[in-house]
N, CA, C and O atoms as CSV, one atom per row, in Angstrom:
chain,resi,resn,atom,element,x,y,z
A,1,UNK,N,N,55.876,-69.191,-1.857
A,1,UNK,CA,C,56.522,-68.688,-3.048
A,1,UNK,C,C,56.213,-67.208,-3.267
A,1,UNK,O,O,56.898,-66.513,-4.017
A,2,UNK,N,N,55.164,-66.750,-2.590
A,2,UNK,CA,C,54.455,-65.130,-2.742
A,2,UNK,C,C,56.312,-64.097,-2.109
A,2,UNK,O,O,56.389,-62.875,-2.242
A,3,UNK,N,N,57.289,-64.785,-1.610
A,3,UNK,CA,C,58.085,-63.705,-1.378
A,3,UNK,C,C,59.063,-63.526,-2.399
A,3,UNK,O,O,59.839,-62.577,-2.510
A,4,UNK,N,N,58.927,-64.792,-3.333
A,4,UNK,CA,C,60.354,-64.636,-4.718
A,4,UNK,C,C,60.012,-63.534,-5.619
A,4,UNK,O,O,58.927,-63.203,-6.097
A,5,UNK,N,N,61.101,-63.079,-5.732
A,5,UNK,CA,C,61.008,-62.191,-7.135
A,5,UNK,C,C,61.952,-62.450,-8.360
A,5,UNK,O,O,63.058,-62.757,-7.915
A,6,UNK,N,N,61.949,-62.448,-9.063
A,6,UNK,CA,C,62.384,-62.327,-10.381
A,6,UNK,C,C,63.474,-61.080,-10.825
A,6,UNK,O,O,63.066,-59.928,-10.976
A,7,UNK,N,N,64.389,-61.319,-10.945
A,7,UNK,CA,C,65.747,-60.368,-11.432
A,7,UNK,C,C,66.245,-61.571,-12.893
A,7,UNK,O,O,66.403,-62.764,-13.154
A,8,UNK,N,N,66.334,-59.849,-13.634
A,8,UNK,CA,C,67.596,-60.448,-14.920
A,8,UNK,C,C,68.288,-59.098,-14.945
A,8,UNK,O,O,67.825,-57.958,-14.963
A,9,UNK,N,N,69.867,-59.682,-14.939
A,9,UNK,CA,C,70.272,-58.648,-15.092
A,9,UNK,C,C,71.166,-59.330,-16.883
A,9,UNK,O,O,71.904,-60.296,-17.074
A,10,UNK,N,N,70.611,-58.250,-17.858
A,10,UNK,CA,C,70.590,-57.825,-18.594
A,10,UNK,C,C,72.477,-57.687,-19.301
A,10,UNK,O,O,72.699,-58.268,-20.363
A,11,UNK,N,N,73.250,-57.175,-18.843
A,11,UNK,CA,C,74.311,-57.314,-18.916
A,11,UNK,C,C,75.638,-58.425,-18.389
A,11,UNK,O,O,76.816,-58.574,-18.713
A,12,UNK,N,N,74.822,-58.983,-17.537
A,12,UNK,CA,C,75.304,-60.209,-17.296
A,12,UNK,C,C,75.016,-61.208,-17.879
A,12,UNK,O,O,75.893,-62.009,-18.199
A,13,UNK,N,N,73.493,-61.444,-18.210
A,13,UNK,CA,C,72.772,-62.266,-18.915
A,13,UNK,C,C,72.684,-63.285,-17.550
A,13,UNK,O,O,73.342,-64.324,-17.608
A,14,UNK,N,N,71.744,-62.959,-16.108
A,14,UNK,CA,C,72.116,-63.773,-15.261
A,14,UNK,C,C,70.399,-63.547,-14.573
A,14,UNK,O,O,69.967,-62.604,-13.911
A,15,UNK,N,N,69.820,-64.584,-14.955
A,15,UNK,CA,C,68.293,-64.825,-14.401
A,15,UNK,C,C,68.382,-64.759,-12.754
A,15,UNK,O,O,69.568,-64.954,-12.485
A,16,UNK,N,N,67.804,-64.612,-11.821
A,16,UNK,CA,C,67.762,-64.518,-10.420
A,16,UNK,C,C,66.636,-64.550,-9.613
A,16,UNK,O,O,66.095,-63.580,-9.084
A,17,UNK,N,N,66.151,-66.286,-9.511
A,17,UNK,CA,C,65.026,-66.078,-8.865
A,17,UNK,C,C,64.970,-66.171,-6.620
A,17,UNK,O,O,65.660,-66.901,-5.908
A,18,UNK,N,N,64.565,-65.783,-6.452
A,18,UNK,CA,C,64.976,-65.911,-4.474
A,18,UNK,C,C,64.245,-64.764,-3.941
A,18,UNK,O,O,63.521,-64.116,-4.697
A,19,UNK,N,N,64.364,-64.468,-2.760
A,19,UNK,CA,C,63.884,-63.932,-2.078
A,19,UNK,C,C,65.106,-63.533,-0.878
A,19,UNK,O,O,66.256,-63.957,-0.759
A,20,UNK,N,N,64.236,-62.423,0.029
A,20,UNK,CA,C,65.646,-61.956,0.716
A,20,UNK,C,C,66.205,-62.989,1.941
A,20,UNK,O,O,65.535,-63.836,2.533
A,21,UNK,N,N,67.750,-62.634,2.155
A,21,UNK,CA,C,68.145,-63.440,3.117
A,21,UNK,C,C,69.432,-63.281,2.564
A,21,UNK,O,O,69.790,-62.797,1.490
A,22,UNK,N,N,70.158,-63.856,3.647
A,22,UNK,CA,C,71.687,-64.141,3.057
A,22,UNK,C,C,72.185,-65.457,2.841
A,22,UNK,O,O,71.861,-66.455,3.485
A,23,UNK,N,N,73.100,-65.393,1.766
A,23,UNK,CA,C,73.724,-66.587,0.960
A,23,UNK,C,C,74.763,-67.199,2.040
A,23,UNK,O,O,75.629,-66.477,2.534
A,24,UNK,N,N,74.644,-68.469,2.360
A,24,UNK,CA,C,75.195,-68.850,3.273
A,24,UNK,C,C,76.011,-70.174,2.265
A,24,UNK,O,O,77.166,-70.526,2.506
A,25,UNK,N,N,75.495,-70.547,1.577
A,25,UNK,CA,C,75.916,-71.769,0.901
A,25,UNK,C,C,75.272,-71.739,-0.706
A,25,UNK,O,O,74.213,-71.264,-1.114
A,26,UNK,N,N,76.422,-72.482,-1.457
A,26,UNK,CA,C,76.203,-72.214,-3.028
A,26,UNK,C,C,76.381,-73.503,-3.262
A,26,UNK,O,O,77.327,-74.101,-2.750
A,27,UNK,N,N,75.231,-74.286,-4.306
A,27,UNK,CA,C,75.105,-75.644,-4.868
A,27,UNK,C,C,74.915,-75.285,-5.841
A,27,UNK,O,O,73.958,-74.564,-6.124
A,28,UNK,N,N,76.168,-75.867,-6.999
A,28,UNK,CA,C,76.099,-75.917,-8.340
A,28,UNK,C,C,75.361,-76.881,-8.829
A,28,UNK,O,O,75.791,-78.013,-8.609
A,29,UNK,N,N,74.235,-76.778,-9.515
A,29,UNK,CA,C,73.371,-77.810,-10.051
A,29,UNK,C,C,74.054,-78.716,-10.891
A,29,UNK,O,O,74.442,-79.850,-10.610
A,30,UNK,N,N,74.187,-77.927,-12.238
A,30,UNK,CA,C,74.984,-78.021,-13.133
A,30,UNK,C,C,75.921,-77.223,-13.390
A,30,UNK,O,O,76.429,-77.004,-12.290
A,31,UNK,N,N,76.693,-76.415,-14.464
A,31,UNK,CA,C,77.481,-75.533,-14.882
A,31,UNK,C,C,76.617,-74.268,-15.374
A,31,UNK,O,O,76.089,-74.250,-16.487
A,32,UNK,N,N,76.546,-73.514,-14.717
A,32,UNK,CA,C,75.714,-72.210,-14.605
A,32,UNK,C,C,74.106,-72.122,-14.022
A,32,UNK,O,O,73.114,-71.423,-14.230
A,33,UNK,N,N,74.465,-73.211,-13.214
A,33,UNK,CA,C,72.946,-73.294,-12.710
A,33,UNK,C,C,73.286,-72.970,-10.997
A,33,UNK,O,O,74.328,-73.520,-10.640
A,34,UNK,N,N,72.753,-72.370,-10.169
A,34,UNK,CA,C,73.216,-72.620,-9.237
A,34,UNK,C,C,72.206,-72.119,-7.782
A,34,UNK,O,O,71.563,-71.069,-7.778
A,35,UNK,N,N,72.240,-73.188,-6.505
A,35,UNK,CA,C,71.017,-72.652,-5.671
A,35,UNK,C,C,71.966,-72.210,-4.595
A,35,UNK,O,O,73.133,-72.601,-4.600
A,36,UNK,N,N,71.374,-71.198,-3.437
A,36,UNK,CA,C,71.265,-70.351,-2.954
A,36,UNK,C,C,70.741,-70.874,-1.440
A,36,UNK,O,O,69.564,-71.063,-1.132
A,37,UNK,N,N,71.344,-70.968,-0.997
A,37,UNK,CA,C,70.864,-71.348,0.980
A,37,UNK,C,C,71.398,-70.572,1.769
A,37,UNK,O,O,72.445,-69.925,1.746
A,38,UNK,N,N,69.993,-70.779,2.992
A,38,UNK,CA,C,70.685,-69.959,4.114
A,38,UNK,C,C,71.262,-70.732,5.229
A,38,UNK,O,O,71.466,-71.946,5.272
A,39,UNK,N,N,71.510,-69.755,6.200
A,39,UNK,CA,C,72.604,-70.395,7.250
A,39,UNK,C,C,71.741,-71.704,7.783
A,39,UNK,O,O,72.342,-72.631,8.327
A,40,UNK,N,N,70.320,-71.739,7.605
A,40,UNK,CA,C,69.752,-72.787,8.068
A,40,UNK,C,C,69.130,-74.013,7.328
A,40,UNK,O,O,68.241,-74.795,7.666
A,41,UNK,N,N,70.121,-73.891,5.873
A,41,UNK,CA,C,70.124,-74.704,4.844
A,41,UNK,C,C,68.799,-74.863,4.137
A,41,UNK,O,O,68.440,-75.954,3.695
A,42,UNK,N,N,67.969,-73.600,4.019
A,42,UNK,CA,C,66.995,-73.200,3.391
A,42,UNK,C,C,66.888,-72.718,1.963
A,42,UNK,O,O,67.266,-71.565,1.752
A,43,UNK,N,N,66.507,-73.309,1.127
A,43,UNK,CA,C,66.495,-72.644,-0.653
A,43,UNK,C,C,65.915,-71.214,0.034
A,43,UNK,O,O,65.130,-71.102,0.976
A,44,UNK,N,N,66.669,-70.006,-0.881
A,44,UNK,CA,C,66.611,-69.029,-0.941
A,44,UNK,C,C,66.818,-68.094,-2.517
A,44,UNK,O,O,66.636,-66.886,-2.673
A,45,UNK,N,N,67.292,-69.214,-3.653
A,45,UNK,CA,C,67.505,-68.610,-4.793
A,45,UNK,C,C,67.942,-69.414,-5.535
A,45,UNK,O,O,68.546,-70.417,-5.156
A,46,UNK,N,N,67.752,-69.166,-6.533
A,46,UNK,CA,C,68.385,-69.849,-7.741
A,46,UNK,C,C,69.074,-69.058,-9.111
A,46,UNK,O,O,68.360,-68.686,-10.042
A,47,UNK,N,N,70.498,-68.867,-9.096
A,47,UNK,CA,C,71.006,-68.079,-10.337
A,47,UNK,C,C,71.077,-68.966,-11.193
A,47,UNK,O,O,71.274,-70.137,-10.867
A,48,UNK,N,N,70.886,-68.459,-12.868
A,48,UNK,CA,C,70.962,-69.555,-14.014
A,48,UNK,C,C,71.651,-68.173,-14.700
A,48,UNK,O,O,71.171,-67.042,-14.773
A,49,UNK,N,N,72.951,-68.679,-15.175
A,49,UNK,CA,C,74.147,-68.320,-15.887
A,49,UNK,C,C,73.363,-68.501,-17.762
A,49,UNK,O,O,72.608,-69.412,-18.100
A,50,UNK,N,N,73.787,-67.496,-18.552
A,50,UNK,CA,C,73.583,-67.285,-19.819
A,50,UNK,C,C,72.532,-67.714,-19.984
A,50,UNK,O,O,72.322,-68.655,-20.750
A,51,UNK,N,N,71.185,-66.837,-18.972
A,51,UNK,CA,C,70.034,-67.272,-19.369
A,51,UNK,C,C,69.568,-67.396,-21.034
A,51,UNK,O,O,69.206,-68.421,-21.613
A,52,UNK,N,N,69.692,-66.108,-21.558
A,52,UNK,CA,C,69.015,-66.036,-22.493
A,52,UNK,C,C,69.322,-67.329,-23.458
A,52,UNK,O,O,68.354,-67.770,-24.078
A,53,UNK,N,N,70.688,-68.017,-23.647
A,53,UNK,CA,C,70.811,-69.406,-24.238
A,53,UNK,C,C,70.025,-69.928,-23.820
A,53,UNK,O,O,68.968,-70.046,-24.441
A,54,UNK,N,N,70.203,-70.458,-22.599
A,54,UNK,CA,C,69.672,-71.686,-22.185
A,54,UNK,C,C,67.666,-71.702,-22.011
A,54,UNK,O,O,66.978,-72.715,-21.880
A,55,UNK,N,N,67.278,-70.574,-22.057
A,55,UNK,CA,C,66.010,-70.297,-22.211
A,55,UNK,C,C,65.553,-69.706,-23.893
A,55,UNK,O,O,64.403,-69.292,-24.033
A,56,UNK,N,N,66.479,-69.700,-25.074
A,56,UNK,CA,C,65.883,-69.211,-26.132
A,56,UNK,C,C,64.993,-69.431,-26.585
A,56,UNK,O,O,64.131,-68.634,-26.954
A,57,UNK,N,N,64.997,-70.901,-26.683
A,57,UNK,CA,C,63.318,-71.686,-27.143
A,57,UNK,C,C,62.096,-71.149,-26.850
A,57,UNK,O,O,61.219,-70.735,-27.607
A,58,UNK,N,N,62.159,-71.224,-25.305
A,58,UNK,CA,C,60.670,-70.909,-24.528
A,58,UNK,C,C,60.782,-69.030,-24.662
A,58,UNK,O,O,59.756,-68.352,-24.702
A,59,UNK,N,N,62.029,-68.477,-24.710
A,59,UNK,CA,C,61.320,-67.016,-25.227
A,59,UNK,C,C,60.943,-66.949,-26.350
A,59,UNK,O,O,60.006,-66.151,-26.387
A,60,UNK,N,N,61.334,-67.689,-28.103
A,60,UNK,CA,C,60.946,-67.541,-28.985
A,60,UNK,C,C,59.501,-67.669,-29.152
A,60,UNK,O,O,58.809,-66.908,-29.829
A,61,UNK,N,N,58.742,-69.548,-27.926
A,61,UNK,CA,C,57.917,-69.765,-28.228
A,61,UNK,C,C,56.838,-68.642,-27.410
A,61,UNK,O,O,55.687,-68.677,-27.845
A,62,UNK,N,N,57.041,-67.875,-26.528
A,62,UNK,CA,C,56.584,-66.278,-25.874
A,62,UNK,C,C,56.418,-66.004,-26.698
A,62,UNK,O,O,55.411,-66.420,-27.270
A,63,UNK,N,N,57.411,-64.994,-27.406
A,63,UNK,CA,C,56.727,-64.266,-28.785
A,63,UNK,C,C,56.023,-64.388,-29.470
A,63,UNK,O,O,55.097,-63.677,-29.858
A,64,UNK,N,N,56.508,-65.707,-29.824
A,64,UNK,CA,C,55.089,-65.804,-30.965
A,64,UNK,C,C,53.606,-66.132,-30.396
A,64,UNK,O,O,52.629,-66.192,-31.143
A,65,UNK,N,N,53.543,-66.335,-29.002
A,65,UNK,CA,C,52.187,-66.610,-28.655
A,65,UNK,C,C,51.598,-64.934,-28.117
A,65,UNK,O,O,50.403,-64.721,-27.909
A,66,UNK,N,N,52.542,-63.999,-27.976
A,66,UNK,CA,C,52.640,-62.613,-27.594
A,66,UNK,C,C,52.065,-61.696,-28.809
A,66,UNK,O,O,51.282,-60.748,-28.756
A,67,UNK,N,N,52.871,-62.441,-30.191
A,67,UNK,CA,C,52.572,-61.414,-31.446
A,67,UNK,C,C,50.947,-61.769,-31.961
A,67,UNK,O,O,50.131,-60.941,-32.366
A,68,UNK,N,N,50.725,-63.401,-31.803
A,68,UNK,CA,C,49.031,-63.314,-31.935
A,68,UNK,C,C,48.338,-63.307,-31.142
A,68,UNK,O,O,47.296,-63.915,-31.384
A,69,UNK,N,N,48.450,-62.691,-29.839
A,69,UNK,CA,C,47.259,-62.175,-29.048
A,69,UNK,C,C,46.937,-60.925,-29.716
A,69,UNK,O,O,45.999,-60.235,-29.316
């Protein structure tokens, strides 16, 4: 897992976790969830569509564990 990195892009509202390689194949989890394989049917990523919805909770509950440290 030491090669994933973490992307949000901000104007998309589109979380992006993977590492490098090329997208050979796309599995929709659900409806804005989606993984990322390579030509040798290897997880390589995972995009999650309108993160910030679907993660509001766990950033609210961030903050507030952020504002009393």
């Amino acid at each position: 897992m030491k090669d994933f990195k973490v992307f949000y892009d901000e104007r998309e509202d589109i979380l992006y976790i993977g590492k490098e390689g090329a997208e050979e194949e796309v599995i929709e989890l659900s409806p804005g969830v989606n993984v990322e394989l390579d030509d040798s049917g290897k997880f390589i990523g995972i995009e999650i569509f309108k993160a910030s919805t679907l993660f509001k909770d766990a950033i609210k509950l961030m903050e507030k564990k952020l504002q009393a440290a």
